[in-house]
Backbone as JSON Lines, residues from 0, in Angstrom:
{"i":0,"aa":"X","n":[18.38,-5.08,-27.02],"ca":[16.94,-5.26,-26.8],"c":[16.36,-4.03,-26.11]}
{"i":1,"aa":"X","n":[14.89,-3.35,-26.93],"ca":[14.71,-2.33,-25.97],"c":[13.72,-3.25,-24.83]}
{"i":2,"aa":"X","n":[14.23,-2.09,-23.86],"ca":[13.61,-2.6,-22.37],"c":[11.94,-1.16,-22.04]}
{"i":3,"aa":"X","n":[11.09,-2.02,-22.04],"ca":[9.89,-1.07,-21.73],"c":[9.51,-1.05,-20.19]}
{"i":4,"aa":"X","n":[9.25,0.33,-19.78],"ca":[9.1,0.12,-18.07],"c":[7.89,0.24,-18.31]}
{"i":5,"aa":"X","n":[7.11,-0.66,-18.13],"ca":[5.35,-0.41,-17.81],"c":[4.64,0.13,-16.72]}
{"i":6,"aa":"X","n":[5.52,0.43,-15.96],"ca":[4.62,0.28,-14.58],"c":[4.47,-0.16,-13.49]}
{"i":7,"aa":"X","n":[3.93,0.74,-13.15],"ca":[3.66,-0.06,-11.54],"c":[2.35,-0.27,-11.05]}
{"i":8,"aa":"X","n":[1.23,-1.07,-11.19],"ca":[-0.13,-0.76,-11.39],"c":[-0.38,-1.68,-9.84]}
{"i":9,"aa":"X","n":[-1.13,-1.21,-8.84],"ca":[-1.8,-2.05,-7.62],"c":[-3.0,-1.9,-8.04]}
{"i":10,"aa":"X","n":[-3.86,-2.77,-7.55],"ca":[-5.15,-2.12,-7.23],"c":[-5.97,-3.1,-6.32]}
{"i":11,"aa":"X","n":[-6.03,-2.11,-5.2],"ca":[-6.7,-3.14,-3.84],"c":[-8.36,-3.82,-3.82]}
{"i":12,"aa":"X","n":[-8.64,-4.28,-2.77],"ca":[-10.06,-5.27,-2.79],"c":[-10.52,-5.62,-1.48]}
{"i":13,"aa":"X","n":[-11.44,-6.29,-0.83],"ca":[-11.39,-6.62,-0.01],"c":[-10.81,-8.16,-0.29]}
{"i":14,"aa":"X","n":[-11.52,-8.94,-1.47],"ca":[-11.63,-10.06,-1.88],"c":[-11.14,-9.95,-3.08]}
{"i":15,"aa":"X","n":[-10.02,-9.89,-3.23],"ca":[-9.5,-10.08,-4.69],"c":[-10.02,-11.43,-5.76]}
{"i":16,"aa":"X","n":[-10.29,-11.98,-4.77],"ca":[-10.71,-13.38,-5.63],"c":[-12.66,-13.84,-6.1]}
{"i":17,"aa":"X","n":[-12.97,-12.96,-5.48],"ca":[-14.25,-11.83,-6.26],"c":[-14.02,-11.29,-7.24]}
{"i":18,"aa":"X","n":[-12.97,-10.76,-7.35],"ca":[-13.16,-9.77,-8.79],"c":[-12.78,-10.53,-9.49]}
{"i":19,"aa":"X","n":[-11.43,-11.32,-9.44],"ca":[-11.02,-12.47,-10.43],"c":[-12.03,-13.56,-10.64]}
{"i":20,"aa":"X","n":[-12.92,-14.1,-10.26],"ca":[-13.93,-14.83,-10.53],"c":[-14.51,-14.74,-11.87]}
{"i":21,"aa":"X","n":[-14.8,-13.24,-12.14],"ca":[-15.68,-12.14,-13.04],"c":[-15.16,-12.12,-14.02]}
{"i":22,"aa":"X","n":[-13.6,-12.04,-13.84],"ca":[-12.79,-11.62,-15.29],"c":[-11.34,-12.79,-15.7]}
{"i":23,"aa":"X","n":[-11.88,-12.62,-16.85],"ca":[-10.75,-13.52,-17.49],"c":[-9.51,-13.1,-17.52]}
{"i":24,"aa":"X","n":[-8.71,-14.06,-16.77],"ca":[-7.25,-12.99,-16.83],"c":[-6.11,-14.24,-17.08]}
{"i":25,"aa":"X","n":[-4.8,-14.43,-16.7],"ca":[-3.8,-14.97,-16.86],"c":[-2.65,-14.77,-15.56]}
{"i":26,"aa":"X","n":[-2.52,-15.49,-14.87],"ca":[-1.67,-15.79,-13.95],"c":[-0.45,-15.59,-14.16]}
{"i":27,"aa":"X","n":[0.47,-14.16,-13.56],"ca":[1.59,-14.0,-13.9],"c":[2.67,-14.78,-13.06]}
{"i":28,"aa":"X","n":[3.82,-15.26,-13.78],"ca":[4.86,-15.98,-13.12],"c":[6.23,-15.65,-12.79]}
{"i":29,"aa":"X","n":[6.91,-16.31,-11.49],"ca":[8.13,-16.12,-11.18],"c":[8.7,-17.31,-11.7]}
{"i":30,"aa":"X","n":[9.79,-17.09,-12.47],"ca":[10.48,-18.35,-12.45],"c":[12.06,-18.51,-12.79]}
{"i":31,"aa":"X","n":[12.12,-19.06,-11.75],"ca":[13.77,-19.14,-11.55],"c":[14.26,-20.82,-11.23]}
{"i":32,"aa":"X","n":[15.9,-20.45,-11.93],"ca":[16.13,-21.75,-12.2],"c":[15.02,-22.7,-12.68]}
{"i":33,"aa":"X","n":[14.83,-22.14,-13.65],"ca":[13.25,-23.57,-14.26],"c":[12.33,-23.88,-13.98]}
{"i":34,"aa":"X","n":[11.9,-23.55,-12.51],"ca":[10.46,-23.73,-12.14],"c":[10.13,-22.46,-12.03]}
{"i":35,"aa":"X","n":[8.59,-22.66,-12.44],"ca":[7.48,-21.75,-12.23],"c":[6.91,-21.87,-11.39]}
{"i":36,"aa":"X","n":[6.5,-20.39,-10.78],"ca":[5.47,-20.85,-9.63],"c":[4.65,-19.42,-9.45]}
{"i":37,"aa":"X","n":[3.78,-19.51,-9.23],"ca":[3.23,-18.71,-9.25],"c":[3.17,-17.39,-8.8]}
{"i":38,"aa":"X","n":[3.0,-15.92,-9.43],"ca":[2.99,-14.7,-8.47],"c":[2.19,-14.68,-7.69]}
{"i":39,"aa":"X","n":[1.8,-14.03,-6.7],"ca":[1.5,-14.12,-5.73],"c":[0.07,-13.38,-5.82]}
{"i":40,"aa":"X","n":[0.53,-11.82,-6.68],"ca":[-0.62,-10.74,-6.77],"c":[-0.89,-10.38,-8.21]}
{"i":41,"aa":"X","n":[0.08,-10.42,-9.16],"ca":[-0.02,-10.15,-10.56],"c":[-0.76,-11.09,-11.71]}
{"i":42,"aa":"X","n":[-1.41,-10.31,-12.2],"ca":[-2.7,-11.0,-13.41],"c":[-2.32,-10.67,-14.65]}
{"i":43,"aa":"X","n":[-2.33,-10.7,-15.66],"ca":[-2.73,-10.33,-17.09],"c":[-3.79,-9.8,-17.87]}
{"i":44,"aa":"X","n":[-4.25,-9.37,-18.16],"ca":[-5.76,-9.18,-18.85],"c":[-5.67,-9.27,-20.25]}
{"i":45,"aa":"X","n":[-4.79,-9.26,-21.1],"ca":[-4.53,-9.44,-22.56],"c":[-3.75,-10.8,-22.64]}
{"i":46,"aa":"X","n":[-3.88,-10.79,-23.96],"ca":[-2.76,-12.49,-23.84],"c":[-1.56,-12.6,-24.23]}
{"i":47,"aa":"X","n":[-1.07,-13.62,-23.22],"ca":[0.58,-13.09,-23.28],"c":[0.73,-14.9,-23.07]}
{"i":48,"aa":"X","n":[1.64,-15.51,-23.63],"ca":[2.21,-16.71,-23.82],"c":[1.64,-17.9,-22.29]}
{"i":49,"aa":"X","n":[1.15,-18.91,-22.24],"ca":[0.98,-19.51,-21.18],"c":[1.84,-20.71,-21.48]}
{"i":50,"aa":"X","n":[1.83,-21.31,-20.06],"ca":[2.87,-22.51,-19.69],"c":[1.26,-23.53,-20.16]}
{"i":51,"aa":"X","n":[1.9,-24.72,-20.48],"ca":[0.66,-25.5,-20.74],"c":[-0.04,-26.47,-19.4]}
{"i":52,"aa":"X","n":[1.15,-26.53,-18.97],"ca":[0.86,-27.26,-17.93],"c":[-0.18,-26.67,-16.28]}
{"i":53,"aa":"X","n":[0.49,-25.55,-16.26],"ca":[0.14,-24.78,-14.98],"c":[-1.21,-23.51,-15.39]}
{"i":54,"aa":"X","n":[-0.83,-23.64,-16.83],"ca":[-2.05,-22.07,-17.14],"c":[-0.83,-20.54,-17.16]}
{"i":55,"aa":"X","n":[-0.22,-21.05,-16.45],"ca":[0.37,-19.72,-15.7],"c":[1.37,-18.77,-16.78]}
{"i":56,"aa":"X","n":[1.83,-17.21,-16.98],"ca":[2.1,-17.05,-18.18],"c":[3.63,-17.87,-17.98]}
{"i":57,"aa":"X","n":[3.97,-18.25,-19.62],"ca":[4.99,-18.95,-19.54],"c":[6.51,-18.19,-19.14]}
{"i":58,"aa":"X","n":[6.37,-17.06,-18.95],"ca":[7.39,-15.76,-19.09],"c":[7.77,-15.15,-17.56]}
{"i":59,"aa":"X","n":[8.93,-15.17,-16.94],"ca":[8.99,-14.28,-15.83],"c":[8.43,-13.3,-16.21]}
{"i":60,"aa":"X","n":[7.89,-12.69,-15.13],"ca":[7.29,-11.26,-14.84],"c":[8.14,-10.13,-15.68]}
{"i":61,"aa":"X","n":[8.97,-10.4,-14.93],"ca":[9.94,-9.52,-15.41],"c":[10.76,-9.02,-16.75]}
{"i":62,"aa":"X","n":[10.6,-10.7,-16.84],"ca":[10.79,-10.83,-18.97],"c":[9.72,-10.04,-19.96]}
{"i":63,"aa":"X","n":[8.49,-10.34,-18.92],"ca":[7.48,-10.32,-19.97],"c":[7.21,-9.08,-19.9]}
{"i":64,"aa":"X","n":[7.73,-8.05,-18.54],"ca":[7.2,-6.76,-18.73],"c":[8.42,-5.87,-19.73]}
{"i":65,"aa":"X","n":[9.42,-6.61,-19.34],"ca":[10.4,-6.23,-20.62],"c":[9.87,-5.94,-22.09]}
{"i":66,"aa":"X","n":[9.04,-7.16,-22.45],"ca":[8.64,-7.41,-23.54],"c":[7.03,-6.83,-23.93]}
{"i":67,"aa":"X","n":[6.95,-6.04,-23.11],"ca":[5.71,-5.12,-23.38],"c":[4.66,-5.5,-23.02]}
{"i":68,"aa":"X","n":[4.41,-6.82,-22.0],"ca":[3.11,-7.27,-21.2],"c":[3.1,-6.24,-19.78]}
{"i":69,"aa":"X","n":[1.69,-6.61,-19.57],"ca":[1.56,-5.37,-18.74],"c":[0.65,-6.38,-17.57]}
{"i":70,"aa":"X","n":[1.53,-6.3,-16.45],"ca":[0.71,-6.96,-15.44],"c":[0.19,-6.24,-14.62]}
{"i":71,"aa":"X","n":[-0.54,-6.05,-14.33],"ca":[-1.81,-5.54,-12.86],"c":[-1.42,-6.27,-11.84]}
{"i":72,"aa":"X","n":[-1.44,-5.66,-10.46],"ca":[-1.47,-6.69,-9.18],"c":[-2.17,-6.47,-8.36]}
{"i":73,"aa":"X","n":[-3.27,-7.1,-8.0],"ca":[-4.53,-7.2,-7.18],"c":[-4.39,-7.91,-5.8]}
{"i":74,"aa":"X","n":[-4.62,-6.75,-5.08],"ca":[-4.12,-7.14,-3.46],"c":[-5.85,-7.29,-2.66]}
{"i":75,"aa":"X","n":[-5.2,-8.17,-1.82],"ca":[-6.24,-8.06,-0.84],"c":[-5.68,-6.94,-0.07]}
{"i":76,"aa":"X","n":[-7.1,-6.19,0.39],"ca":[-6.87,-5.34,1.76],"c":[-8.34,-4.95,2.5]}
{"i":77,"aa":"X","n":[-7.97,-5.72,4.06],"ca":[-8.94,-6.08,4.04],"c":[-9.75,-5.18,4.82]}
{"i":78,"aa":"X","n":[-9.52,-3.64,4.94],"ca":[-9.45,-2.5,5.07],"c":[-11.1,-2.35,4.56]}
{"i":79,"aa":"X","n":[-11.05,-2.79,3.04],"ca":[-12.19,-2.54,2.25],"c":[-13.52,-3.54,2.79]}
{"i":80,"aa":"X","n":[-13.54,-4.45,3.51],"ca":[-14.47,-5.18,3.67],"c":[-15.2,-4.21,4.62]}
{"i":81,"aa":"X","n":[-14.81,-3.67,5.87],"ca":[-15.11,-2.24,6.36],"c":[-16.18,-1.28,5.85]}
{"i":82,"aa":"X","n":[-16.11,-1.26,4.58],"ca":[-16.18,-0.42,3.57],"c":[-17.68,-0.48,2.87]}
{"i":83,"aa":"X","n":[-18.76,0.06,3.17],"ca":[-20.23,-0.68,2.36],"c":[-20.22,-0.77,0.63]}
{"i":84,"aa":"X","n":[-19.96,0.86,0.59],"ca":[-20.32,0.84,-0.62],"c":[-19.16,2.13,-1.0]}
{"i":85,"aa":"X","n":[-19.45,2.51,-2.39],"ca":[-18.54,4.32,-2.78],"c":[-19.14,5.07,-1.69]}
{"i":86,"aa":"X","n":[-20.19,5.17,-1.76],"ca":[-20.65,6.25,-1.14],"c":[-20.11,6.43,0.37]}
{"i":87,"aa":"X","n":[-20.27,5.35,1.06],"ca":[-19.59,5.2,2.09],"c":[-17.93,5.71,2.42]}
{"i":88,"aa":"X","n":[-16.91,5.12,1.39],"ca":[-16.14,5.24,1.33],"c":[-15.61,6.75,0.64]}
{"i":89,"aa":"X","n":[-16.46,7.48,-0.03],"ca":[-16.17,8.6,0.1],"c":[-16.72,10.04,1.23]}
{"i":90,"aa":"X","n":[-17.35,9.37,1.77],"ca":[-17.77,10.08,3.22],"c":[-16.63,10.02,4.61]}
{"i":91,"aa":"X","n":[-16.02,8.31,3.97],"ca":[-14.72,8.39,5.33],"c":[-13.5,8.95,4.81]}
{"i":92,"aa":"X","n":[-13.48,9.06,3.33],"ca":[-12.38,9.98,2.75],"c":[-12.35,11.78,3.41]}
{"i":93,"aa":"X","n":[-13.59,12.01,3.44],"ca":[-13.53,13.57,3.14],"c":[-14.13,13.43,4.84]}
{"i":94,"aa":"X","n":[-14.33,12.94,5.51],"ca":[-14.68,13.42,6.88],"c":[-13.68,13.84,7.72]}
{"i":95,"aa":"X","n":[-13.66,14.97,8.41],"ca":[-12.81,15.31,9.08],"c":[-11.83,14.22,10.54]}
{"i":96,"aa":"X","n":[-11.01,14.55,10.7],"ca":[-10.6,13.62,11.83],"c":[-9.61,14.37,13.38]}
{"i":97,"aa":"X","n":[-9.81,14.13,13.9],"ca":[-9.28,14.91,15.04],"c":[-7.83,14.21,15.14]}
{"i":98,"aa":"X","n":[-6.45,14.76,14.73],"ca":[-5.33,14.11,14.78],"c":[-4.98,13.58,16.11]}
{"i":99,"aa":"X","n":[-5.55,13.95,17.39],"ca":[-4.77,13.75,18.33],"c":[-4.98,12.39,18.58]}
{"i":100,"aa":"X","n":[-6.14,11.12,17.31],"ca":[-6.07,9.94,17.8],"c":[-4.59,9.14,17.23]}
{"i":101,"aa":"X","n":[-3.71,9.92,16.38],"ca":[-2.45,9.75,16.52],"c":[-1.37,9.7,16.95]}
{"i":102,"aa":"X","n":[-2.03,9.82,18.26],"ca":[-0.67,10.0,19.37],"c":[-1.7,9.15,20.66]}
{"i":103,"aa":"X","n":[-2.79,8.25,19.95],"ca":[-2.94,6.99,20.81],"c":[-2.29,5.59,20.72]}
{"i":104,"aa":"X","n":[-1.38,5.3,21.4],"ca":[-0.69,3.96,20.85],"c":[-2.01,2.61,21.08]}
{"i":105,"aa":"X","n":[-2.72,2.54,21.45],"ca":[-3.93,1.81,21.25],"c":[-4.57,1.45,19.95]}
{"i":106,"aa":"X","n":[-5.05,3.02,19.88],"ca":[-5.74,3.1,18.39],"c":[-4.95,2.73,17.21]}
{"i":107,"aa":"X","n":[-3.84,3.87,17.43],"ca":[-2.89,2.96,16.45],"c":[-2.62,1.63,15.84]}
{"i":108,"aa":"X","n":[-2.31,0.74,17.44],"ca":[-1.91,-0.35,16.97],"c":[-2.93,-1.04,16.32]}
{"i":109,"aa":"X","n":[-3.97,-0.67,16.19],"ca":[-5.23,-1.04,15.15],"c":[-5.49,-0.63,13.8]}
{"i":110,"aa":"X","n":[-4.45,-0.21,13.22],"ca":[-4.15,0.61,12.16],"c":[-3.53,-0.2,11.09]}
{"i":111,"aa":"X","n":[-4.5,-0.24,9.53],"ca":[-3.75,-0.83,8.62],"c":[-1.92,-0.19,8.62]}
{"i":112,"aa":"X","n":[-1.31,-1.21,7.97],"ca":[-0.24,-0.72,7.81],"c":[1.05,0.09,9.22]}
{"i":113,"aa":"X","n":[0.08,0.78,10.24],"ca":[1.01,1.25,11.13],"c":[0.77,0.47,12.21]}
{"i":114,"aa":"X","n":[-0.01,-0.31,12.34],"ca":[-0.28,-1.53,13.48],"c":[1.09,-1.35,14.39]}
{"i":115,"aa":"X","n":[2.04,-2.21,13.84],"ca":[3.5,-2.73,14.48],"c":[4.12,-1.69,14.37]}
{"i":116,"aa":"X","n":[3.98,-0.31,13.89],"ca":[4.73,1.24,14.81],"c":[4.36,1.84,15.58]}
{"i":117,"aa":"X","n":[3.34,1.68,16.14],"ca":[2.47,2.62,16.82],"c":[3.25,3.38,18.1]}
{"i":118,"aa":"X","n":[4.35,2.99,18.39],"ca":[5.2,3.69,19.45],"c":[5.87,5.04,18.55]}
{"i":119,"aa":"X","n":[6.49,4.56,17.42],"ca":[7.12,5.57,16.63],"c":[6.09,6.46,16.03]}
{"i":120,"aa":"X","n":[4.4,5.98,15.7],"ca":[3.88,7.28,14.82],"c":[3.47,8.34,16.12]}
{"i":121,"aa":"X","n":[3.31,7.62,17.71],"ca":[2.38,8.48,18.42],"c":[3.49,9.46,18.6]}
{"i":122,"aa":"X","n":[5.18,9.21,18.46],"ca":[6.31,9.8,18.84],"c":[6.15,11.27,17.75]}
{"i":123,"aa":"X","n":[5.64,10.83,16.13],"ca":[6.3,11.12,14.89],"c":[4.66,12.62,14.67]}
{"i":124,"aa":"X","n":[3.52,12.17,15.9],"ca":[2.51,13.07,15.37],"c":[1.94,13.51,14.0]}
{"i":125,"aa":"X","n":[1.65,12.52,13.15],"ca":[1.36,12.76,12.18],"c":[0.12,13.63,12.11]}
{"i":126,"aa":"X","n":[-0.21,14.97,11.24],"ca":[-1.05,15.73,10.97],"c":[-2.08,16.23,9.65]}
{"i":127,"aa":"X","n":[-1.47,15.23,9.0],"ca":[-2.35,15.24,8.1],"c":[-1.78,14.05,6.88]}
{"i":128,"aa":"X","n":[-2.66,13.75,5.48],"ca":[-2.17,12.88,4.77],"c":[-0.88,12.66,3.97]}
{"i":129,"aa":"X","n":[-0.46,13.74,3.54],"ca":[1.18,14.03,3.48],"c":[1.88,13.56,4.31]}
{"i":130,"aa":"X","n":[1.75,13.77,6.17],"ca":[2.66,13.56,7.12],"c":[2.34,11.62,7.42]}
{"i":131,"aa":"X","n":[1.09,11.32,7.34],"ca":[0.82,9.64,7.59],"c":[2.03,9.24,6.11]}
{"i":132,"aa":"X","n":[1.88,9.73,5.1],"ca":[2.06,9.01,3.64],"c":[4.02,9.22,3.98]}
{"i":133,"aa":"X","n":[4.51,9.78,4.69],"ca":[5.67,10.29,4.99],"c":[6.26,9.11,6.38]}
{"i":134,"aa":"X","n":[5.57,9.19,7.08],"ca":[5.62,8.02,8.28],"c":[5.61,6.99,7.55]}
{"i":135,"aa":"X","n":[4.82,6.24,6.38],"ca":[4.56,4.91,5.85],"c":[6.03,4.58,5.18]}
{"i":136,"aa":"X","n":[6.8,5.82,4.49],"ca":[7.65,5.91,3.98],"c":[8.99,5.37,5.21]}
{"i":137,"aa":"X","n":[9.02,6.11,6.02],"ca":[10.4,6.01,6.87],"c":[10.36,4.68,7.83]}
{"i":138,"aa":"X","n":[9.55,3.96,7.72],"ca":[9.34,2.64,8.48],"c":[9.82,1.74,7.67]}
{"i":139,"aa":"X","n":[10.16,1.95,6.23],"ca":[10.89,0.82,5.32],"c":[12.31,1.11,5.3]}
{"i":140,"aa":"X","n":[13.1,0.0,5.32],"ca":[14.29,0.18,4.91],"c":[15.17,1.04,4.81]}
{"i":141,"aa":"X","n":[14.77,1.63,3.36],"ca":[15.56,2.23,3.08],"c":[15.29,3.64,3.11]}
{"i":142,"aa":"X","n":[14.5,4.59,4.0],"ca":[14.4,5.34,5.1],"c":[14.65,5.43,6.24]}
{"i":143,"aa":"X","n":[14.65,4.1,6.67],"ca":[14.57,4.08,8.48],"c":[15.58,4.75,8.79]}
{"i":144,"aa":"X","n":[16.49,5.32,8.35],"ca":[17.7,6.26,8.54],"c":[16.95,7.45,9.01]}
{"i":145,"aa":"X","n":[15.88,8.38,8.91],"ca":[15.47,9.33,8.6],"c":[14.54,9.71,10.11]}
{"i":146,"aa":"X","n":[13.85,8.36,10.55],"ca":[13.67,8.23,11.75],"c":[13.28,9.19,13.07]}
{"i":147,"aa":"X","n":[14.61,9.6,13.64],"ca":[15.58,10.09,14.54],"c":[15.19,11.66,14.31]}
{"i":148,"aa":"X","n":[15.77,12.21,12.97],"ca":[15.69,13.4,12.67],"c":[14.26,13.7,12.63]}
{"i":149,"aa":"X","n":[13.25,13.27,12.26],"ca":[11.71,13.07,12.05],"c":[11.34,13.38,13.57]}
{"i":150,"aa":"X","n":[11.71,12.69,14.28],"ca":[11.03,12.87,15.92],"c":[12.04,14.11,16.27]}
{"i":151,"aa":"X","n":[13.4,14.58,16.49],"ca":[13.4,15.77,17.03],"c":[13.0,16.68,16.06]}
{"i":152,"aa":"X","n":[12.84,16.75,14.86],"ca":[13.05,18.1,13.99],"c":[11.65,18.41,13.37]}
{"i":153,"aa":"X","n":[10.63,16.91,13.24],"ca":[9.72,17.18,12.43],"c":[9.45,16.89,10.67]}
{"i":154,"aa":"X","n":[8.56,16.78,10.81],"ca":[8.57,16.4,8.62],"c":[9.34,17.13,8.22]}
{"i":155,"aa":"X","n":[8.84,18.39,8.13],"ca":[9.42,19.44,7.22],"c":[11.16,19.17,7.13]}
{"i":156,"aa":"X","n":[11.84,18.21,8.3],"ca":[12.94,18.07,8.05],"c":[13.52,17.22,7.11]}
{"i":157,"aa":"X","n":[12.75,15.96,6.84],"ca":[13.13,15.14,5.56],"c":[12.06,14.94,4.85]}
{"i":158,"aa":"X","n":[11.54,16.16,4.03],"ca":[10.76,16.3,3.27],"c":[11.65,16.35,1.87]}
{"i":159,"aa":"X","n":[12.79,16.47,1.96],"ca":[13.65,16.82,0.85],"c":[14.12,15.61,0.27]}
{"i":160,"aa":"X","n":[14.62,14.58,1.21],"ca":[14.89,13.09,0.85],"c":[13.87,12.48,1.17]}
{"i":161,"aa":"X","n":[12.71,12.14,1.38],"ca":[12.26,10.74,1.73],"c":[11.69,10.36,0.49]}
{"i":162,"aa":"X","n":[11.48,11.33,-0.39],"ca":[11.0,10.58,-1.53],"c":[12.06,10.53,-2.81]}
{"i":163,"aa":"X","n":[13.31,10.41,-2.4],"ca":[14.79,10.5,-3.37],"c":[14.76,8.81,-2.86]}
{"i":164,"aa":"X","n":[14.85,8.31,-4.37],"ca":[15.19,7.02,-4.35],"c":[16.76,6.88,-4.43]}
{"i":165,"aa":"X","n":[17.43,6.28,-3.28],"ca":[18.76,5.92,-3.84],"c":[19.29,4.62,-4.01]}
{"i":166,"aa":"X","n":[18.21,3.79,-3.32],"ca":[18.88,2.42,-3.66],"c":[19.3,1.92,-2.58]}
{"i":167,"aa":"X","n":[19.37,2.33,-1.57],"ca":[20.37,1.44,-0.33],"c":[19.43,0.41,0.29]}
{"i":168,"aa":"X","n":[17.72,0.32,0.06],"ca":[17.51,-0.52,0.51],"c":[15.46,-0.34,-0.13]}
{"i":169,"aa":"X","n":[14.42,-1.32,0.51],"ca":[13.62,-0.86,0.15],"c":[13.08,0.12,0.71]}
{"i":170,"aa":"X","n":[12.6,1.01,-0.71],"ca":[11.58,2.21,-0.39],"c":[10.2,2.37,-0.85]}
{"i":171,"aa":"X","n":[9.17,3.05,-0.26],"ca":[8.09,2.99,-0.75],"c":[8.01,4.53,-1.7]}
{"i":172,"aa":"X","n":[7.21,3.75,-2.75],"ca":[7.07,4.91,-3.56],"c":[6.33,5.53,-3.57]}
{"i":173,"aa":"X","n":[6.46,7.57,-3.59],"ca":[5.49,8.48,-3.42],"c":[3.99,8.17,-3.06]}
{"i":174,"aa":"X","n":[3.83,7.54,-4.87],"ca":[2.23,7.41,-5.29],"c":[1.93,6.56,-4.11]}
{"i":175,"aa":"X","n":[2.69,5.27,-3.7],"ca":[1.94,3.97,-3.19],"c":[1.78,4.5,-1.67]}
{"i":176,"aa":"X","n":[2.78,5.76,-0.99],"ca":[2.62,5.88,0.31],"c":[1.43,6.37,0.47]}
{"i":177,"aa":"X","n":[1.39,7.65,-0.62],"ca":[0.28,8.76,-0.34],"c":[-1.14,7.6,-0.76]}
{"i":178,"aa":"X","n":[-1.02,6.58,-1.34],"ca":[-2.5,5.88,-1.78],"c":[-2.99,5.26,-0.21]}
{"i":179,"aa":"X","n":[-1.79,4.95,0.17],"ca":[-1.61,3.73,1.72],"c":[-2.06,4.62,2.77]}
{"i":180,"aa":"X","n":[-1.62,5.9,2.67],"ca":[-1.86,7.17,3.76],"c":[-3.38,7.29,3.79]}
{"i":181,"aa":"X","n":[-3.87,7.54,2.25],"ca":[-5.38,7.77,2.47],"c":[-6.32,6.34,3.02]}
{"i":182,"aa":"X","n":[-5.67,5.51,2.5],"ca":[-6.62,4.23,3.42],"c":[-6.17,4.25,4.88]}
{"i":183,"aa":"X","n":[-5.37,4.58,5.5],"ca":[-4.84,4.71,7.02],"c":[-6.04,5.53,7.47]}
{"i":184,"aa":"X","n":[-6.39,6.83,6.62],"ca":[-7.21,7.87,7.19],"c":[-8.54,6.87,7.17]}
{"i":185,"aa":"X","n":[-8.93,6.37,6.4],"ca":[-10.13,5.64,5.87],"c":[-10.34,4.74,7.15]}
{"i":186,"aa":"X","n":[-9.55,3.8,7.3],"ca":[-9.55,3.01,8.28],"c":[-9.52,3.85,9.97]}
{"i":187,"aa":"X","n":[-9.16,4.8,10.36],"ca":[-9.41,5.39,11.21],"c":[-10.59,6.16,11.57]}
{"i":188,"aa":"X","n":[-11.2,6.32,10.31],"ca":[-12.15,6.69,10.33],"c":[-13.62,5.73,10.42]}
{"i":189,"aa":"X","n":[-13.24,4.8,10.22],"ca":[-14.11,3.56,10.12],"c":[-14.42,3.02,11.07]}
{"i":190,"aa":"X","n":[-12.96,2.79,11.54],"ca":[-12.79,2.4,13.5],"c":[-13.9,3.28,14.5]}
{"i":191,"aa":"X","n":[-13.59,4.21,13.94],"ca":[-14.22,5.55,14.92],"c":[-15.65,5.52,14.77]}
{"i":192,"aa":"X","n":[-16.0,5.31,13.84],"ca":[-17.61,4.66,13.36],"c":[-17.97,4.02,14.21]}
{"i":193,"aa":"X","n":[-17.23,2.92,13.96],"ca":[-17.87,1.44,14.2],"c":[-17.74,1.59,15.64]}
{"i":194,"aa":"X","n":[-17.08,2.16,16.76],"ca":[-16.77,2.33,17.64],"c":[-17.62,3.84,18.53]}
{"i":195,"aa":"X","n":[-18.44,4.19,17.54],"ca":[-18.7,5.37,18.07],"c":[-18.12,6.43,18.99]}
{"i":196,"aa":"X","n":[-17.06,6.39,18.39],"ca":[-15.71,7.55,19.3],"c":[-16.05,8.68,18.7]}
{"i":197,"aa":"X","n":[-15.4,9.77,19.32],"ca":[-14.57,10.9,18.86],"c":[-13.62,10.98,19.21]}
{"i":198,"aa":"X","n":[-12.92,11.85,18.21],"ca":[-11.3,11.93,18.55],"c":[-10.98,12.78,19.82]}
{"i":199,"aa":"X","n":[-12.18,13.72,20.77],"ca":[-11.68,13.89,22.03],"c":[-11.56,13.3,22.92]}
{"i":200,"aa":"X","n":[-12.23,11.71,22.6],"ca":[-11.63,10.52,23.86],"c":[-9.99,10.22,23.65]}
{"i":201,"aa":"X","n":[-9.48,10.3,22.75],"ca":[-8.19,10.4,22.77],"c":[-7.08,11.13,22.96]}
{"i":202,"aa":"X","n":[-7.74,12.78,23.5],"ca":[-6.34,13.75,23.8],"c":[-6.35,13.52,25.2]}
């Protein structure tokens, strides 16, 4: 049987269940040992076999992406509620930021995604979106090895492995860190808004 890799498709929201309202889609499924139950984040948008009972597609995920269905997975994040409009959100993209609110364990711990590190990023000094998208990386699994060397030596020291998948445990992938990195910036930048800071209350 050929096996098709489709992908890896996210795509965030504040309200995911806003957008699904709008569009007709199909409920992708886990199912093991015989029951189905529902995914959690994955949709359909074309049609792909349903269970009659539940709606839900009749096919593990996994079968079905085998078989050339292509699921989307629509996350909440609630990052975006923050967020007015594009315009907005591309003003907190491209606005500058003073790094040294990265080495506030405060601010931090107010931080999508680095909330519960905030001891290790103020340690790790992140300096720009490469170095956040690199931190998002070594807090999973199958990095946390990398850690150690990161705080005495610096990025540039496991810049060579952190994005070598080997398998020993979970890792985050390139695309999804560096996507996660730029909403970290977004959200720091939002904070700082809404808060009317600058980043020299924090050195």
């Amino acid at each position: 049987m050929t096996v098709f890799d489709r992908g890896d498709v996210d795509i965030d929201f504040g309200d995911r269940a806003q957008a699904l309202d709008i569009m007709p889609h199909i409920v992708a499924s886990i199912i093991r040992d015989g029951k189905i139950t529902k995914h959690n984040t994955g949709v359909y948008f074309h049609a792909v076999p349903t269970d009659p009972v539940t709606g839900f597609c009749s096919l593990d995920y996994e079968i079905a992406n085998q078989r050339g269905m292509f699921k989307i997975d629509l996350l909440n994040v609630s990052v975006y509620t923050l967020v007015r409009d594009e315009e907005h959100l591309l003003s907190l993209m491209n606005k500058p930021i003073d790094w040294k609110i990265f080495e506030n364990a405060e601010f931090v711990s107010k931080l999508f995604h680095l909330g519960n590190h905030s001891e290790l990023v103020v340690k790790l000094k992140p300096m720009s979106i490469e170095e956040i998208a690199m931190t998002l990386a070594i807090i999973r699994p199958g990095k946390k090895h990398l850690q150690t060397r990161c705080q005495l030596r610096g990025f540039d020291s496991i810049a060579n492995e952190i994005w070598h998948h080997d398998g020993t445990g979970y890792e985050f992938k390139k695309s999804h860190a560096h996507g996660y990195a730029m909403l970290v910036y977004v959200h720091a930048n939002v904070l700082l808004e809404q808060s009317n800071l600058s980043g020299e209350l924090f050195s």
